[in-house]
C-alpha positions in Angstrom: 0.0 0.0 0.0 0.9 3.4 -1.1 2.4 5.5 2.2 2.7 8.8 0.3 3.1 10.5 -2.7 6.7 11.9 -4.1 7.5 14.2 -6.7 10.7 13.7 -8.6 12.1 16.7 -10.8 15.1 16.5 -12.9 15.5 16.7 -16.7 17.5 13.4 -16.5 15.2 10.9 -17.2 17.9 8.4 -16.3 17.9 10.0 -13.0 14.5 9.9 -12.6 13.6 6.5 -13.3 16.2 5.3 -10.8 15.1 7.3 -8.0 11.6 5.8 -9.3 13.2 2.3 -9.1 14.2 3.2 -5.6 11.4 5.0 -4.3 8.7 2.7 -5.1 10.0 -0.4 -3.7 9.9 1.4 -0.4 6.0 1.5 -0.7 5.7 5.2 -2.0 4.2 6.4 -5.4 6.1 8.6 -7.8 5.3 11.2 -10.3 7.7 12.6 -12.7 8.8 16.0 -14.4 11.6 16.9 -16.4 11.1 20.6 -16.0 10.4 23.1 -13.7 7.0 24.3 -15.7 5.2 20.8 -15.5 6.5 20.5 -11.7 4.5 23.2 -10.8 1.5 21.9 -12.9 2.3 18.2 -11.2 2.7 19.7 -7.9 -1.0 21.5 -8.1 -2.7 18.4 -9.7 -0.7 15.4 -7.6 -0.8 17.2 -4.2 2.4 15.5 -3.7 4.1 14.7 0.1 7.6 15.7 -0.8 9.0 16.9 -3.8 12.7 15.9 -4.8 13.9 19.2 -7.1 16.7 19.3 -9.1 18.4 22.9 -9.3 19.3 22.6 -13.1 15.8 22.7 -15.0 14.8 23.7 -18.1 11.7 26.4 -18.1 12.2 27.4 -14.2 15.1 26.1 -12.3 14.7 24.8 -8.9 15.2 27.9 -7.0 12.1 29.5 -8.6 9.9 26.0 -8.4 10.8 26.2 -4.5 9.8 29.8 -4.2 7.0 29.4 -5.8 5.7 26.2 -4.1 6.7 28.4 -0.8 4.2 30.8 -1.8 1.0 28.4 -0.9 2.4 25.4 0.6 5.3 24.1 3.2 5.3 20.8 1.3 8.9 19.2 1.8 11.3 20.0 -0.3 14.8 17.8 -0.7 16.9 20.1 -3.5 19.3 17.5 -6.2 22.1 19.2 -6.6 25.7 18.6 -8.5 27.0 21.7 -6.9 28.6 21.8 -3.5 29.2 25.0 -2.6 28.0 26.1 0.9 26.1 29.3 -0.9 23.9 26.7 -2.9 23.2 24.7 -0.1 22.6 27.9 2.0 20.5 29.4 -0.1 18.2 26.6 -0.8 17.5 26.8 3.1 16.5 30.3 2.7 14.2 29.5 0.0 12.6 26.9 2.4 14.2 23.6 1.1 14.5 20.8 4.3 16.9 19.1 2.8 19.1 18.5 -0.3 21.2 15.7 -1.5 24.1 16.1 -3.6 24.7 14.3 -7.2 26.0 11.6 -7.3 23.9 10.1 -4.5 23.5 6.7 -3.3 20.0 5.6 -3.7 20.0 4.1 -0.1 20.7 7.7 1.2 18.0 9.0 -1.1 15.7 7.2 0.4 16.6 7.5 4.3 16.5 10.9 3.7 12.9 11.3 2.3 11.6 9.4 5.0 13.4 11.2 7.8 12.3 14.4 6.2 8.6 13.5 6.2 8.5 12.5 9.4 10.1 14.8 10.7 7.6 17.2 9.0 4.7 15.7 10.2 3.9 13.0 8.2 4.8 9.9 11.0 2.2 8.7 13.5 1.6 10.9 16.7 -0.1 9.8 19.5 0.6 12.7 21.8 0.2 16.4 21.8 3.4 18.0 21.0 3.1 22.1 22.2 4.8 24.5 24.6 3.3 27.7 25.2 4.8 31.2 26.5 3.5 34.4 26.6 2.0 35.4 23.0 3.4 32.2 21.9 2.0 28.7 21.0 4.5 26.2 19.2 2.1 23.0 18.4 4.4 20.2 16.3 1.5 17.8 16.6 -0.2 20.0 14.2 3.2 21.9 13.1 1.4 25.2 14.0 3.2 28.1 15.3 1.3 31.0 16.3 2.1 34.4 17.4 -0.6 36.7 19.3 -3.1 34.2 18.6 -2.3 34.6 14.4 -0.8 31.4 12.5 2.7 32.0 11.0 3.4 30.3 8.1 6.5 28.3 9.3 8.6 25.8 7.1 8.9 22.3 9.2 12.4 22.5 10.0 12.0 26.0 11.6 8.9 24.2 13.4 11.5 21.6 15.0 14.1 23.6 15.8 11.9 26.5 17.6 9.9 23.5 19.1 13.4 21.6 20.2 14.4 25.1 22.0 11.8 26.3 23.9 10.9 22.4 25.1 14.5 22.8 26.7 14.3 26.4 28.6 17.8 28.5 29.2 19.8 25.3 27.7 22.1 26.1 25.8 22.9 24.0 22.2 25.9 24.2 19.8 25.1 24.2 16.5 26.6 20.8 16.1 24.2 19.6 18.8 21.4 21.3 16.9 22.3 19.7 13.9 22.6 16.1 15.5 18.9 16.5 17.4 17.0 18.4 15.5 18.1 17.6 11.6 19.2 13.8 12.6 22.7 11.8 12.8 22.4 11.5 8.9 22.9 15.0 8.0 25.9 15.9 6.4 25.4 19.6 6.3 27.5 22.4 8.2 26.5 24.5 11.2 25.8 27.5 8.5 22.2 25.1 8.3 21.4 26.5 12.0 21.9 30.2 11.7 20.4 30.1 8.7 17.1 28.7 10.2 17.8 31.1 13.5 17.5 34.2 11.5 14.3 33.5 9.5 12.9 32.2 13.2 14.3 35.8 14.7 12.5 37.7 12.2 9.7 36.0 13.1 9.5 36.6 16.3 11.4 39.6 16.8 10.0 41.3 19.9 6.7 39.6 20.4 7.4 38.8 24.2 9.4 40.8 26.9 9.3 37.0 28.9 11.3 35.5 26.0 13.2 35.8 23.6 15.8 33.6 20.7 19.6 34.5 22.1 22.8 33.7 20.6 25.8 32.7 22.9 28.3 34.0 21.2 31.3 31.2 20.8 28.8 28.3 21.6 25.5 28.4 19.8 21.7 29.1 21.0 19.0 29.3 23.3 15.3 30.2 24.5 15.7 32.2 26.9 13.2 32.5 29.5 13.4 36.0 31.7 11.4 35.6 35.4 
């Protein structure tokens, strides 16, 4: 039986069929598009679970297929990319990508990483109510709502988990290495670049909503919620 639906974007159909291959003997169902134009048009008609998006496309590359998926929905997003440069990674992050794996990949990998991206976006079982709550401040994961004043804030999941993972653990402070491991997994092989990125679109989020609270850095180790008495 079917345990989700994933959309698979590159304009290698070699590629594509692999990761098809791959994908499909782990139970899920796959839809294909060479180009950036028909993922959008497969991403509207499939309402997919996670999309895998290649950065090279023809019609729109992946950067402008993520912003534009980002516009309406916080559907995961894994980025395919040949290029490792930190500023690609980085600014895949920005865009709202929760993940990316870079070319070649090992199919294995591929795989481990879809799943632990859905569910750690929501998509696994959960039989208890995750939330902590602070003045003007309500951080559900259950539901992966955060709201602000009482007002939903349209939060990617990874910015969901890490807020969530913070202000569960009061005044503790985390390196960014220890963010990485608990919050992104023991299978992520990004750099520490991942969390400030994800701490700055959080900040401007909730820049001054509480006197109670607030997002510090410590400078030299890494971050915490601060909770004032």
């Amino acid at each position: 039986m079917s345990i989700g639906k994933i959309l698979v974007v590159d304009d290698d159909q070699n590629i594509c069929e692999l990761l098809r291959l791959y994908i499909e003997k782990d139970g899920f169902q796959v839809v294909i598009a060479n180009d950036g134009k028909r993922a959008l048009d497969l991403f509207h008609s499939e309402k997919p679970d996670l999309i895998m998006l290649d950065i090279m496309l023809p019609e729109l590359d992946g950067w402008q297929v993520c912003r534009e998926v980002r516009k309406e929905s916080q559907c995961p997003i894994i980025m395919l990319t040949a290029k490792g440069e930190v500023f690609d990674k980085v600014l895949g992050l920005e865009l709202g990508a929760d993940d990316y794996v870079v070319k070649p990949f090992e199919t294995k990998e591929v795989v481990a990483r879809i799943k632990a991206v859905l569910r750690r976006s929501g998509h696994g079982s959960h039989n208890d109510i995750k939330e902590v709550k602070y003045d003007r401040l309500s951080i559900n994961l259950t539901n992966y709502e955060l709201r602000v004043n009482g007002v939903q804030i349209d939060t990617p999941p990874k910015e969901m988990e890490l807020i969530y993972h913070l202000a569960s653990n009061p005044n503790r402070v985390f390196t960014r290495d220890q963010l990485l491991d608990e919050v992104w997994g023991f299978d992520y092989y990004g750099d520490s670049r991942t969390v400030d990125v994800h701490v700055k679109r959080l900040r401007e989020k909730l820049e001054k909503v509480s006197p109670q609270w607030d997002l510090k850095t410590v400078w030299g180790v890494g971050y915490k919620f601060e909770v004032r008495e």
